[in-house]
KEPA-706447 format. One record per residue: residue in three letters; x, y, z of N, C-alpha, C in turn. Coordinates in steps of 0.05 Angstrom, whole numbers, plus 5000, padded with zeros to 4 digits. Each point is the difference from the previous one (the first is absolute). Layout:
KEPA-706447
AlaXYZXYZXYZ/...
//
This chain:
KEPA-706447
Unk822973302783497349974990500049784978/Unk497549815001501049744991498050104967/Unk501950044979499649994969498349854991/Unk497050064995498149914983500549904978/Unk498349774995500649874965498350084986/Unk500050144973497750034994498849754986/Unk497649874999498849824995499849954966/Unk500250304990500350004977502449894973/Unk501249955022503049914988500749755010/Unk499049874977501449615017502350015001/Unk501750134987503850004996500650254994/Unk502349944999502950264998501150044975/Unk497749804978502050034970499650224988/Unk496850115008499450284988500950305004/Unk501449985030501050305010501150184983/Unk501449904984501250254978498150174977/Unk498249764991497750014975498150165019/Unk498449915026498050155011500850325005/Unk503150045002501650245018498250144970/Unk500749944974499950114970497550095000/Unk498049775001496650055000499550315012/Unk500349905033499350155019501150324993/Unk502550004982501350314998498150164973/Unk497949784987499850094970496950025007/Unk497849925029498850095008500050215019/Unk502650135014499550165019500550284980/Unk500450034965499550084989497550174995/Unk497849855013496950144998499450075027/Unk497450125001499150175020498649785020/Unk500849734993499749815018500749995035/Unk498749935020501650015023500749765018/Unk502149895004501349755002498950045031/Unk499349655013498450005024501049695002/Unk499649885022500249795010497349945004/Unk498649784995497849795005499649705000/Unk500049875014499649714999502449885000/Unk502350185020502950034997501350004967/Unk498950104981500650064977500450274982/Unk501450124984500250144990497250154982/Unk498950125003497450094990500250204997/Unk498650154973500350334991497050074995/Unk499650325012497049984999500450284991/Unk497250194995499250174988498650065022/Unk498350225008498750025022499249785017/Unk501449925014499949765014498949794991/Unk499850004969498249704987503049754988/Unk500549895007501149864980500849934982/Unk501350074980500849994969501249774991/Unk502349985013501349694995501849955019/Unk501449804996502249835022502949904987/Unk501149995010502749864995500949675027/Unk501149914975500649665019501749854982/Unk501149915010502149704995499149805006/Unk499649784981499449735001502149784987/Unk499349835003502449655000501150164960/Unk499050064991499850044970500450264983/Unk498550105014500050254988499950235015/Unk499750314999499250085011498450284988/Unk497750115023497150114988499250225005/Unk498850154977499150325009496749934989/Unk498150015030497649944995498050225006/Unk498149944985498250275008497949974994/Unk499250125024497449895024498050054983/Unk499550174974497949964986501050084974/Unk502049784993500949944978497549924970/Unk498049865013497150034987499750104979/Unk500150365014499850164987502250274971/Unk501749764996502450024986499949944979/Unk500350124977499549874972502149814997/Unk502750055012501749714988499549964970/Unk502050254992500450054967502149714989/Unk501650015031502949854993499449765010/Unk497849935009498949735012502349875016/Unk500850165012501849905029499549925015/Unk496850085015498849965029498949714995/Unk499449865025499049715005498649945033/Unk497949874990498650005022501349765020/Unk501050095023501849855013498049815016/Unk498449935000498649825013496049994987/Unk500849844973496549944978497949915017/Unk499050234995496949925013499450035033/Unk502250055012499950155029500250284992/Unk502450134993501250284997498050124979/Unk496950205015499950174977500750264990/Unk501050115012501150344990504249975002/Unk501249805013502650055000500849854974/Unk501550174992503549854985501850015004/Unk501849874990502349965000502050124978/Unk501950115002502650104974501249685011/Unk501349854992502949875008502350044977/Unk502149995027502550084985502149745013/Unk502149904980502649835004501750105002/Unk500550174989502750255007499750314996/Unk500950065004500950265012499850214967/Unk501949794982499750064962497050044994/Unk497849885011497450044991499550215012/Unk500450185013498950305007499450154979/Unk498250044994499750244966498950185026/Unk502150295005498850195011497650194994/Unk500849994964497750175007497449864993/Unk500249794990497749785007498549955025/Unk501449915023498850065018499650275015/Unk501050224996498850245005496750084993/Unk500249954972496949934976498049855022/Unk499949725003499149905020500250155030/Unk501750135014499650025024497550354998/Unk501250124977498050185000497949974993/Unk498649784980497449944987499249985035/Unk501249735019499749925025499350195020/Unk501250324997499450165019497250204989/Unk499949994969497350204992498149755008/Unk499949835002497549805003498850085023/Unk502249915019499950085026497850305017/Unk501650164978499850265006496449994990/Unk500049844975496750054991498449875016/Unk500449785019499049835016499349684991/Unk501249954979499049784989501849725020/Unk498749915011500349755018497849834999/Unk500849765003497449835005500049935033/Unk496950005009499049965018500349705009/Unk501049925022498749735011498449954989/Unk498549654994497549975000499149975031/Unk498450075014499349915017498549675005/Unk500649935020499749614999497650065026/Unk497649834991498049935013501449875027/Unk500050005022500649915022499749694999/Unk500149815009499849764994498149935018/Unk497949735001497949985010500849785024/Unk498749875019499649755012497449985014/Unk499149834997497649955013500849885031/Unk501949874996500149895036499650355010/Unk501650144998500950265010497650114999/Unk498550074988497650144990497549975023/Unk499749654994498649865027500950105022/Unk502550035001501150085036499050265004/Unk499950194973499650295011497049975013/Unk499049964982495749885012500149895016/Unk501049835014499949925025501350215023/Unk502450144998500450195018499750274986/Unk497650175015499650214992502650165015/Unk501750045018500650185007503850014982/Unk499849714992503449884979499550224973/Unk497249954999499350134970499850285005/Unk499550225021499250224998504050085007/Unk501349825019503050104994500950004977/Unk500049864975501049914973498550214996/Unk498450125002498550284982501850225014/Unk500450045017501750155000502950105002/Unk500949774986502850024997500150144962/Unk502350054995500150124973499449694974/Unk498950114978499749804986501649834993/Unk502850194998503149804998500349785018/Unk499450095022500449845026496849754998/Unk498650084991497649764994501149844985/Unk501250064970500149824980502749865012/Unk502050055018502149885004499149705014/Unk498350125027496949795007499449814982/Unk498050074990499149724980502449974975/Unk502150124996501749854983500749745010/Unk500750075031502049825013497949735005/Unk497450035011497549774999499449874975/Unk500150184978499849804976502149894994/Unk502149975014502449844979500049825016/Unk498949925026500149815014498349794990/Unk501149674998497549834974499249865019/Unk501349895021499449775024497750245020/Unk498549735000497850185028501749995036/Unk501349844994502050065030501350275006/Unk501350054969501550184992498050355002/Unk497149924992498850265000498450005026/Unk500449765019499650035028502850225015/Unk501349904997502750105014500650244987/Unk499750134977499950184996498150225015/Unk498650004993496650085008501450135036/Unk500549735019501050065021502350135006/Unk501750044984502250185003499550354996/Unk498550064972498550084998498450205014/Unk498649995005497450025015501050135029/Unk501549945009500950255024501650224984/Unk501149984986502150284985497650114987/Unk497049884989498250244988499150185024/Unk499449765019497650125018502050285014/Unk503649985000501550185012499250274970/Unk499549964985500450164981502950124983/Unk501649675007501850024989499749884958/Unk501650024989501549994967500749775012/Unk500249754981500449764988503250045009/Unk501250184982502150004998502550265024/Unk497650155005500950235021502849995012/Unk500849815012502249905011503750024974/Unk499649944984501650114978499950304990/Unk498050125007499350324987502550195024/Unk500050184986502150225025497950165008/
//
């Protein structure tokens, strides 16, 4: 059986330091899971944080780190102004483990949890196009399929028409299109299991 990589780990420099992490979280009432081929620890099936290896360092993140007072100002938003509820711990060696430091953190991490404090998606307005729009008014029966597919499956629809800028481009779309609604298939259906 051919050995998965986990995605989480660009290299092999961290194996000994993550072995450490991972032993000083399986300490709590945490439950270690695989997701997104990655190491992930959750609480009633929610999420808490992650473990990973990168070119530099390597990270104990949590999924709504947000909500962490970060007395010791350790945590960092691994990606400004995209990432709003995750952080980041990073660590260089294995010497920076303060156990019961991060214990402090992984339990502040699991009462949060437990209280429900997460942040919500914002939800994103679907994106508009008027070529597309026009097409639905002109075929009543394109537009009554698009109504009845799920709204996910709509906005995947006009995502994919508004990013098209050439009118060739939102011709040939349109026609590609336009038989997979009228089947009542997903944009993307073909990738789903």
């Amino acid at each position: 059986m051919k050995e998965t990589k986990n995605p989480w780990m660009k290299n092999d420099q961290w194996t000994e330091a993550i072995g450490k992490l991972r032993d000083i979280v399986l300490k709590t009432e945490l439950v270690e899971t695989q997701k997104w081929g990655g190491e992930v620890y959750t609480i009633n099936n929610k999420n808490v944080i992650g473990i990973g290896g990168f070119k530099n360092y390597f990270a104990l993140w949590f999924w709504n780190g947000v909500f962490l007072k970060d007395e010791a100002k350790v945590l960092v938003n691994a990606n400004e102004g995209v990432t709003k509820g995750l952080r980041q711990w990073r660590f260089t060696s294995a010497d920076e483990l303060n156990e019961k430091l991060i214990l402090q953190y992984l339990h502040e991490a699991i009462a949060n949890e437990k209280a429900g404090l997460t942040l919500k998606p914002e939800k994103k307005e679907a994106m508009q196009c008027d070529f597309f729009a026009a097409a639905l008014r002109d075929n009543t029966a394109l537009k009554a399929a698009l109504e009845q597919l799920t709204p996910f499956k709509q906005k995947e629809y006009w995502e994919y028409m508004a990013t098209a800028k050439q009118e060739k481009t939102k011709v040939a779309r349109l026609e590609k299109i336009t038989p997979m609604i009228l089947e009542g298939k997903g944009f993307n259906d073909k990738y789903r299991k």
